[in-house]
C-alpha positions in Angstrom: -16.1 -9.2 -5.8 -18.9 -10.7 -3.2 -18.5 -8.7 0.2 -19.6 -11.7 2.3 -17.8 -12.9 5.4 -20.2 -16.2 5.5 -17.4 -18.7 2.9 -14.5 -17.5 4.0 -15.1 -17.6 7.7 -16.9 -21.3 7.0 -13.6 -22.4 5.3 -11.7 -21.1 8.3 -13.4 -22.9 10.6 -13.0 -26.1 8.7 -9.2 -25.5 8.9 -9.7 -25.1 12.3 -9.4 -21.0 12.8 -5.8 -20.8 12.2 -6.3 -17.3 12.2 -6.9 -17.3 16.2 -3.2 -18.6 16.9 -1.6 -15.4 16.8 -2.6 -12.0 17.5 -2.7 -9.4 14.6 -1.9 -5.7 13.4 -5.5 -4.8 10.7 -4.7 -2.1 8.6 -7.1 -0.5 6.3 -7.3 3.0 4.5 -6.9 4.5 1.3 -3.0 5.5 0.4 -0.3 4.1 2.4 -1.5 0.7 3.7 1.1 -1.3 2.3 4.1 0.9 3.3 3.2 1.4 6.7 2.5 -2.8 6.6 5.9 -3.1 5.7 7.4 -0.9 7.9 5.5 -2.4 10.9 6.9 -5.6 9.8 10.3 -4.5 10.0 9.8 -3.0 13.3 8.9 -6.0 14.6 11.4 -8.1 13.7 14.1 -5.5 14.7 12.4 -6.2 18.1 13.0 -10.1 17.4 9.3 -11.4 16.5 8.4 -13.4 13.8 6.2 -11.9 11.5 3.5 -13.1 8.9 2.2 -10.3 6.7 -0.6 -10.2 4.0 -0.6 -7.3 1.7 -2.1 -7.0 -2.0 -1.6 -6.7 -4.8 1.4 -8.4 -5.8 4.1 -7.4 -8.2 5.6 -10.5 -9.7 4.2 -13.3 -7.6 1.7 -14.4 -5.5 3.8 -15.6 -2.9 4.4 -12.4 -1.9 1.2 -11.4 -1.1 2.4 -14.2 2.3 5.7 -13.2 3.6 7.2 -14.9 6.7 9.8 -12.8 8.6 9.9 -10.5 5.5 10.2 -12.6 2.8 7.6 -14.3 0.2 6.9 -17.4 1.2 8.9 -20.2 -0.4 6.9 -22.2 -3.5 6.7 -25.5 -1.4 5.2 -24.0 1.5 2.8 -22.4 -1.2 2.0 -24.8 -2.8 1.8 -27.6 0.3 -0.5 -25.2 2.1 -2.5 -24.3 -0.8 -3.3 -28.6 -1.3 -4.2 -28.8 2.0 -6.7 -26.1 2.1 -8.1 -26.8 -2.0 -10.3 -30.1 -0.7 -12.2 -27.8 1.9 -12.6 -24.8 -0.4 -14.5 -27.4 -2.3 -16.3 -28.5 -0.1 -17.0 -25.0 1.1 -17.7 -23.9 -3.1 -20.8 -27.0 -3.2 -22.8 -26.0 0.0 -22.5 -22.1 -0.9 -24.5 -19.5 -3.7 -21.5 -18.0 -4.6 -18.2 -19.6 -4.9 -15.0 -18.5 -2.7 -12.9 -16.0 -4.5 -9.4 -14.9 -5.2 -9.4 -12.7 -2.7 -10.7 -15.5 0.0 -8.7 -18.7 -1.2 -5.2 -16.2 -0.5 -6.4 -14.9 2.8 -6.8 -18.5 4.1 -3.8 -19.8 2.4 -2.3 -16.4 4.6 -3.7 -17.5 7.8 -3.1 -21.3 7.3 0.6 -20.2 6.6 1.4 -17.7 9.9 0.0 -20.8 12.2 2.0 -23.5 10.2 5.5 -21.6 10.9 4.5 -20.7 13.2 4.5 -16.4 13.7 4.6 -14.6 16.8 2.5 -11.8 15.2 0.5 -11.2 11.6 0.2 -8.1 10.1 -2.5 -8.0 7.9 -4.0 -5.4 5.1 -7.5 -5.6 3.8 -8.1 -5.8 0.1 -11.0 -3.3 -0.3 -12.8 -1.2 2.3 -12.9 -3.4 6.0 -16.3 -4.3 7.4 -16.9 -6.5 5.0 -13.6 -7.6 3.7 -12.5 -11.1 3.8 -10.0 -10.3 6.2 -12.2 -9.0 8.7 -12.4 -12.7 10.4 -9.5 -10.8 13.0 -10.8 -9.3 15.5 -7.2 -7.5 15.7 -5.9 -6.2 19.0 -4.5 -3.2 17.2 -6.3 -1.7 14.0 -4.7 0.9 12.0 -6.6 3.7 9.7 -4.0 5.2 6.8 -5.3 8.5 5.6 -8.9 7.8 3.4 -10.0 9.3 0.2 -12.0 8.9 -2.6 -11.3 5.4 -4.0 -13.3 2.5 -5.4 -16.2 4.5 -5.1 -18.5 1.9 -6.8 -18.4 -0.5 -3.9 -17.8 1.8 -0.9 -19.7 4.9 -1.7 -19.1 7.8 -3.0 -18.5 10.0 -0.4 -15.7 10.1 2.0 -18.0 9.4 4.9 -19.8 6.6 3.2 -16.3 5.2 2.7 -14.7 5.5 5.9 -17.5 4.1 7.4 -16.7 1.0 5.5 -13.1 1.1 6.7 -14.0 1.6 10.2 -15.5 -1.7 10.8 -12.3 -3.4 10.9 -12.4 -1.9 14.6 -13.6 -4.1 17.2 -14.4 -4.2 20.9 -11.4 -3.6 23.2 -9.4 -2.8 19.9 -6.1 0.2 20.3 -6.8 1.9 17.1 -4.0 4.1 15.0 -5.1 6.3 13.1 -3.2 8.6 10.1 -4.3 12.5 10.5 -8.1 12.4 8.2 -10.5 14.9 7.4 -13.2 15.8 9.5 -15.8 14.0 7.0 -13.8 10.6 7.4 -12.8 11.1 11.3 -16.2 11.6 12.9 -17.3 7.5 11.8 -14.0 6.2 12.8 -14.6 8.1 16.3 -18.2 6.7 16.9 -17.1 3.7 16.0 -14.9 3.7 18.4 -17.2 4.9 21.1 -19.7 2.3 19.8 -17.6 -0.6 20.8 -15.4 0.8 23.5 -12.1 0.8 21.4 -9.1 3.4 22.2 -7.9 6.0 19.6 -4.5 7.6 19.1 -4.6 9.8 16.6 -2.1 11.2 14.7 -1.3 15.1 15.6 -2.5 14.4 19.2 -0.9 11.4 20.0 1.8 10.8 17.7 3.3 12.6 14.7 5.8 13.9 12.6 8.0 16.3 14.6 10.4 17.0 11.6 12.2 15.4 8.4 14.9 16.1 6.0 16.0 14.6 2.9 18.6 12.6 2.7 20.3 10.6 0.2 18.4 7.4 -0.5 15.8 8.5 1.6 15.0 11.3 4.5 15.7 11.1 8.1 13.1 11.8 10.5 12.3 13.0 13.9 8.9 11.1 15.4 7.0 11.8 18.2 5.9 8.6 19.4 3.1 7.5 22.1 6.0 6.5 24.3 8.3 9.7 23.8 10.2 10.8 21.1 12.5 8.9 18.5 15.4 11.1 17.0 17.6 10.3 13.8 15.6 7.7 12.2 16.6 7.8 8.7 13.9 5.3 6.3 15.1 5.2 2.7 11.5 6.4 1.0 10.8 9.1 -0.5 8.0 11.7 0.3 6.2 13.6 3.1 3.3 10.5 2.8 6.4 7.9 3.5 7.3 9.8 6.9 3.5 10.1 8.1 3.1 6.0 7.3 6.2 6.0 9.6 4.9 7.8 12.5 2.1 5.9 12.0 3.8 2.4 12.1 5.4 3.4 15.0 2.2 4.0 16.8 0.9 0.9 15.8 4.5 -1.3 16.7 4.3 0.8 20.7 0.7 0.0 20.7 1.2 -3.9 19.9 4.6 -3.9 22.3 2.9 -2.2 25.2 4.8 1.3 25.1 3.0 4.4 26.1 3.8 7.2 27.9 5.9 5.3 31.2 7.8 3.0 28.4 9.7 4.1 25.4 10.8 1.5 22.8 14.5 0.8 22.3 15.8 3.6 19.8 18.3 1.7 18.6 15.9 -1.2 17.6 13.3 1.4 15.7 16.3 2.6 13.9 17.3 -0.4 12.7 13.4 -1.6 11.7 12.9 1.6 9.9 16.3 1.6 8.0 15.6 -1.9 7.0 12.3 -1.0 5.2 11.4 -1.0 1.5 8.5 -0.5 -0.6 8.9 -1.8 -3.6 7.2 0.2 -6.7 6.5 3.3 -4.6 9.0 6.1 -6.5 11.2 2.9 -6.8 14.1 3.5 -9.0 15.1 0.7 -11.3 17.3 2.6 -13.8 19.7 5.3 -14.0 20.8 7.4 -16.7 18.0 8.0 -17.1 17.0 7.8 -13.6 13.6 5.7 -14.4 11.0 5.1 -11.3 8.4 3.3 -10.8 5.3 4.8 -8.5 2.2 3.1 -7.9 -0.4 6.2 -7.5 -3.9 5.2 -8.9 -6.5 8.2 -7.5 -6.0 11.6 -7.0 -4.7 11.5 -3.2 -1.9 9.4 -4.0 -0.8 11.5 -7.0 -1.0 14.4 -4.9 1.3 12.7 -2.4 3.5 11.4 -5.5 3.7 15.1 -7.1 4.7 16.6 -3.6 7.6 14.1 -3.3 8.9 14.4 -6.7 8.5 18.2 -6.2 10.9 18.5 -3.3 13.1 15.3 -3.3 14.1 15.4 -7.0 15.9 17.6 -9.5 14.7 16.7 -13.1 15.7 18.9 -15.5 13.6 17.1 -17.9 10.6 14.4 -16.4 8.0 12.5 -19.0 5.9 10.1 -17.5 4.6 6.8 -19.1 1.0 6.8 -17.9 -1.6 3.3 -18.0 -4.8 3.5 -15.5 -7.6 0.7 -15.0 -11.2 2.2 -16.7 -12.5 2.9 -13.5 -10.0 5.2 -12.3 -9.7 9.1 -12.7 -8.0 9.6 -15.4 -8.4 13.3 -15.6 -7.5 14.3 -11.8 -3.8 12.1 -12.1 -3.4 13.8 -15.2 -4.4 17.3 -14.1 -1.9 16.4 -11.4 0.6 15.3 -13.1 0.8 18.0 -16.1 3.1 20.6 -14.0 6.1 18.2 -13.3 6.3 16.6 -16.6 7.1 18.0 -19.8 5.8 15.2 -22.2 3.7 12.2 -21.2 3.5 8.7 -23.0 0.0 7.5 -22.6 -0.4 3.0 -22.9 -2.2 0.2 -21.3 -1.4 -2.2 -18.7 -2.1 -6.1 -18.7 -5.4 -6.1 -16.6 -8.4 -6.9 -18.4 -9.7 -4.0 -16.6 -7.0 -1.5 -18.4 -8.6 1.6 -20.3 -7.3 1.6 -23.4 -4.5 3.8 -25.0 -6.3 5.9 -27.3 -9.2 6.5 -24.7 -6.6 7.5 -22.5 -4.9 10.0 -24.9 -8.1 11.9 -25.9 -8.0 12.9 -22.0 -4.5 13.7 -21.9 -4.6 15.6 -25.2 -7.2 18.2 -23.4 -4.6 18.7 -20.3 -1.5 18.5 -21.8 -2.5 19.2 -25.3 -1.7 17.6 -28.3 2.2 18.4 -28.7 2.9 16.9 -25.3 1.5 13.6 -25.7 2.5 10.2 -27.0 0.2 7.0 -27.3 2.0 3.7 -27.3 -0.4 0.5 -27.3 1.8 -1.4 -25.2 4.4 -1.0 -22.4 7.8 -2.3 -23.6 6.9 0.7 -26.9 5.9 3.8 -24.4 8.6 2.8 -22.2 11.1 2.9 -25.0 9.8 6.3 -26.5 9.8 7.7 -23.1 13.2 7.1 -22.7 13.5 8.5 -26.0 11.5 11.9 -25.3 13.3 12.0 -21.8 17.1 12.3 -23.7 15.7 14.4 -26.5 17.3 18.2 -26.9 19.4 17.0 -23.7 23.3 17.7 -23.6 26.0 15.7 -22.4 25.4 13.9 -18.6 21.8 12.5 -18.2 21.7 13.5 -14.3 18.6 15.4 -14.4 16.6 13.2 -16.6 13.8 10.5 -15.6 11.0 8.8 -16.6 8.4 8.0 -14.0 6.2 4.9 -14.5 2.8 5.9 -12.9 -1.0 5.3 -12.8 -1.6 1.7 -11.7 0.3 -1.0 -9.4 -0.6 -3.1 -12.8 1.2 -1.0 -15.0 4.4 -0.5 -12.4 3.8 -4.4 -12.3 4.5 -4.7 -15.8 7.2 -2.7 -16.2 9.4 -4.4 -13.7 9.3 -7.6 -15.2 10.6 -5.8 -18.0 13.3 -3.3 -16.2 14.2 -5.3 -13.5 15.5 -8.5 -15.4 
């Protein structure tokens, strides 16, 4: 990773700053950014824009990292865009220190692709922190803050301030900011940041919120207090008190782009049907039933937390084990810690990334929490998979209703294991 704005924005201007032919929603934060991108996306088409959005990482392919009116972009225009931009990345690669990265090369072939269809609007997530991430070449009219914790702690800092510092320089002058509810450590820089550059705030629990929710089959069905009034009987079909507070916070961010405040409400019926057309794929995602098997990208301890609480009050195991594969510079201990109350057995393994920690490093952690008797080690997916599955139906009789498997720990690992469960 290099956290320097100087290639991409050079490359950019080469293509001839594609990313200034459309506005943009930013979103950065710690937990949630992808969900609440998603469900901003769907708002906005329900409302009849056309819609780019750039979110990472991806599941099964890279093209969905660019989606055009909710859907990956198509290999030709991948591909066709991507030869067209290779010759100045070149170019770009011989004149600079460092070459461009990953990360870089896919945000311009993001931007080059929303001006080529051309969108109406982009929504746009940063890869890691904000004021120095690639995608920070915006200068978005609307910025949005999910909640921020402790994550990635060797490049941001290792304090929550440090961090949302970091995050806070996706704000700009003149930008409408939407914030999730934070703690007081990561609100105060997001506020002088916003007094530093003359940017507005809504926040949520002044401005905006959660009035109430209930869980409903498939999903919950909420009841949102919006910055233009309030927005009754919209049902979104996620699981989890951290799914409804991305949608209140989506919301915000859709009235703020749209223009709705406190003289203009937005159609009901059209936030309805953005919200009930909303996915998120590998967040408590179930692939499987009989055992009920779901796949849940948590990967620090505030998403766990938010993963535990859902699972606590949306779902009846009578029997959970969880298949468990985290990247070495993760906290092991805290998901595990987390994760030892709702699961009887867990089944320890290692994901594809280079960066995986391995299996048995893994189990000597999870042998301390859960003890020995309570933990499996599988080397590789397909085998813990299988022998949770196994553990899951063991001592269980007759219907399999109240039996699961959650897939946890890593996007990488719930990455893996839907190749494999949702062929």
């Amino acid at each position: 990773m290099v956290f320097d704005l100087t290639r991409i924005e050079e490359l950019l201007d080469l293509l001839g700053s594609p990313q200034r032919a459309y506005p943009a929603i930013h979103l950065t934060g710690t937990n949630g950014k992808t969900s609440t991108a998603r469900m901003i996306d769907s708002l906005l088409r329900a409302f009849g824009l056309h819609t780019g959005r750039y979110t990472s990482p991806h599941l099964e392919t890279v093209r969905e990292r660019i989606s055009l009116d909710g859907e990956p972009v198509s290999e030709e225009r991948f591909v066709a865009t991507y030869q067209e931009i290779a010759p100045l990345a070149e170019l770009v690669d011989q004149r600079a220190a460092e070459p461009l990265t990953y990360f870089d090369m896919t945000t311009a072939l993001a931007f080059a692709a929303f001006a080529d269809a051309p969108v109406d609007v982009a929504v746009v997530e940063v890869g890691l922190g904000g004021v120095d991430d690639a995608t920070n070449v915006l200068s978005a009219g609307v910025s949005v803050i999910t909640p921020i914790g402790l994550d990635h702690t060797e490049w941001l800092g290792d304090r929550i301030e440090d961090i949302a510092l970091a995050k806070s320089g996706i704000i700009h002058k003149g930008t409408t900011v939407v914030s999730a509810a934070q703690d007081e450590e990561a609100a105060r820089p997001i506020l002088e940041r916003c007094a530093e550059v003359g940017a507005t705030i809504a926040r949520e629990g002044s401005e905006f919120g959660v009035l109430r929710r209930a869980v409903a089959v498939g999903g919950q069905v909420l009841s949102l207090q919006g910055l233009g009034g309030v927005y009754d009987e919209v049902f979104i079909p996620l699981h989890g008190a951290h799914q409804a507070q991305n949608a209140a916070v989506a919301l915000a961010a859709v009235e703020a782009f749209l223009g709705a405040g406190a003289r203009r409400q937005l159609d009901v019926e059209a936030v309805r049907e953005g919200f009930a057309a909303a996915s998120s794929p590998g967040r408590l995602e179930r692939v499987r039933s009989a055992p009920t098997i779901l796949l849940d990208g948590a990967h620090n301890p505030h998403g766990m937390t938010a993963t535990v609480a859902a699972l606590q009050e949306e779902f009846a195991f009578s029997r959970l084990v969880a298949v468990l594969g985290v990247l070495l510079d993760k906290d092991a201990a805290s998901l595990l810690e987390l994760l030892e109350p709702v699961v009887d057995m867990i089944v320890v393994s290692r994901n594809s990334s280079p960066r995986a920690m391995p299996a048995e490093e893994l189990a000597g952690i999870a042998e301390e929490i859960f003890g020995p008797d309570r933990v499996e080690v599988a080397a590789e997916l397909p085998d813990a998979i299988e022998a949770a599955v196994r553990l899951a139906e063991t001592d269980v009789q007759g219907e399999l209703a109240g039996v699961g498997v959650l897939i946890t720990g890593s996007m990488v690992t719930v990455a893996d294991a839907r190749k494999l469960l949702k062929r």
